[in-house]
C-alpha positions, -999 to 999 in steps of 0.1 A, spaced: -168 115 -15 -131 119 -5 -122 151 14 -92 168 33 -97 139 54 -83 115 39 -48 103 41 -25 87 16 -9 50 27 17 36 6 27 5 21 62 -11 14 73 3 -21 109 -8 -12 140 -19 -28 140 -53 -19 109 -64 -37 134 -55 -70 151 -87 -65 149 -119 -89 133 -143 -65 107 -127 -63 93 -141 -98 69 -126 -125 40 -95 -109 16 -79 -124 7 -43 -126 50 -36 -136 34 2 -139 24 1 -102 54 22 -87 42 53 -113 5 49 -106 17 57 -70 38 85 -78 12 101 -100 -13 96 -68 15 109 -48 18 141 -72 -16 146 -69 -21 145 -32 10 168 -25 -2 195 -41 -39 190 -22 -17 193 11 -35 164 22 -17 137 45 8 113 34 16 80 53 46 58 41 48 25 58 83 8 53 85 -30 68 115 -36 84 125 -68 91 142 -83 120 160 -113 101 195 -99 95 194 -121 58 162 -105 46 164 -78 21 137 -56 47 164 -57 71 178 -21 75 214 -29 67 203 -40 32 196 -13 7 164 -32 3 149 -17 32 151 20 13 118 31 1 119 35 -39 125 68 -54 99 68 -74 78 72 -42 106 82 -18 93 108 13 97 142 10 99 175 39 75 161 68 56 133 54 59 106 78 73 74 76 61 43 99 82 15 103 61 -25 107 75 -51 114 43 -74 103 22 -75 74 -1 -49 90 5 -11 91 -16 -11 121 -1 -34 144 29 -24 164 27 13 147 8 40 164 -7 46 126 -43 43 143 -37 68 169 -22 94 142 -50 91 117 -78 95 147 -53 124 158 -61 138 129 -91 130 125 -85 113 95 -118 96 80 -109 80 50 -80 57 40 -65 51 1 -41 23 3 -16 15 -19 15 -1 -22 32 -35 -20 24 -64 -23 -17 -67 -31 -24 -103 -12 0 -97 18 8 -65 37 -17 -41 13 -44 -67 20 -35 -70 59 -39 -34 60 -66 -27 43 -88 -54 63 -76 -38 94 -83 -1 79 -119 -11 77 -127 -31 108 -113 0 125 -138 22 109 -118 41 83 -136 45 49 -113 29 30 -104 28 -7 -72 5 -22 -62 17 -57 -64 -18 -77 -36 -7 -104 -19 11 -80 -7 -25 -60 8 -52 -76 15 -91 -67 40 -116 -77 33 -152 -86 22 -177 -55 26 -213 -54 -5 -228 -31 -6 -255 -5 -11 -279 -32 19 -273 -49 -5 -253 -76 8 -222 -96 -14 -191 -97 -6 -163 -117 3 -129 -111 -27 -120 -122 -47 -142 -105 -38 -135 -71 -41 -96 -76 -76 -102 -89 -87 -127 -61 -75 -108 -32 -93 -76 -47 -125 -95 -50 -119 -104 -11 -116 -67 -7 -141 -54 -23 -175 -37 -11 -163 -59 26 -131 -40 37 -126 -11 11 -140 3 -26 -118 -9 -50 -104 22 -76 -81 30 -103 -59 54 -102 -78 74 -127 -113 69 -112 -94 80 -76 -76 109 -94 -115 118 -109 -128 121 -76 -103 138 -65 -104 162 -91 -144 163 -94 -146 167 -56 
């Protein structure tokens, strides 16, 4: 059962993921599953993680001096919510994010964000095997196209789907926004 113990990550709901080369994605209502989420957690006073990457390559759109690197307004952090900067595809590595959740004493974990089979995966994995009951919000992430080893297309869909099978019942329970919002609610 989720309790005030539980903090909100939403991972890398940034500009740059706008842009056309990117491709096709699924889940295009992703950004306002997030902000509903977002809505609701605000007004539980529970805590609120954003996790911005940040790239060091100066031509990537995560590089600060693009207006990639912004986080969404949609989603964009308010008063003190705090905002961790990565520089990988995991939240917890080269972040103290592990050290403020146990500060906390944070228990529980929802993760959300972009993109479902890199940096929300990464994080998710590490969220677990670090002991965190965690939850990732399925509609709540979204992933673009992939083209495999092979030279194969898979679909938007597919990769969303196949990393949340990975996910689930291993690393995290797998939601939707209205089951989360439920428990939430239901308490």
């Amino acid at each position: 059962m989720l309790n005030g113990k539980c903090a909100l990550l939403i991972i890398d709901v940034q500009k740059a993921f706008e842009v056309k080369k990117w491709g096709v994605r699924n889940n295009p209502n992703a950004e306002e599953n997030i902000e509903q989420i977002l809505s609701v957690w605000r007004n539980l006073g529970w805590d609120i993680i954003h996790v911005q990457h940040k790239s060091n390559k100066v031509d990537s759109g995560f590089h600060p001096n693009h207006a990639g690197f912004q986080i969404k307004e949609i989603v964009k952090p308010i008063k003190d919510e705090v905002v961790i900067e990565k520089t990988v595809n995991s939240a917890f590595i080269g972040t103290d994010l592990e050290n403020l959740l146990k500060e906390k004493q944070i228990t529980q974990v929802v993760v959300t964000g972009l993109t479902t089979p890199h940096c929300v995966s990464t994080s998710t994995r590490m969220s677990g095997n670090l002991g965190f009951d965690t939850y990732l919000v399925s509609d709540a992430t979204a992933a673009f196209g992939l083209k495999g080893h092979d030279g194969k297309y898979y679909r938007p869909e597919e990769v969303h789907d196949v990393s949340l099978v990975a996910l689930n019942e291993e690393f995290a329970t797998i939601l939707t926004t209205n089951e989360l919002i439920g428990k939430l609610k239901n308490g």
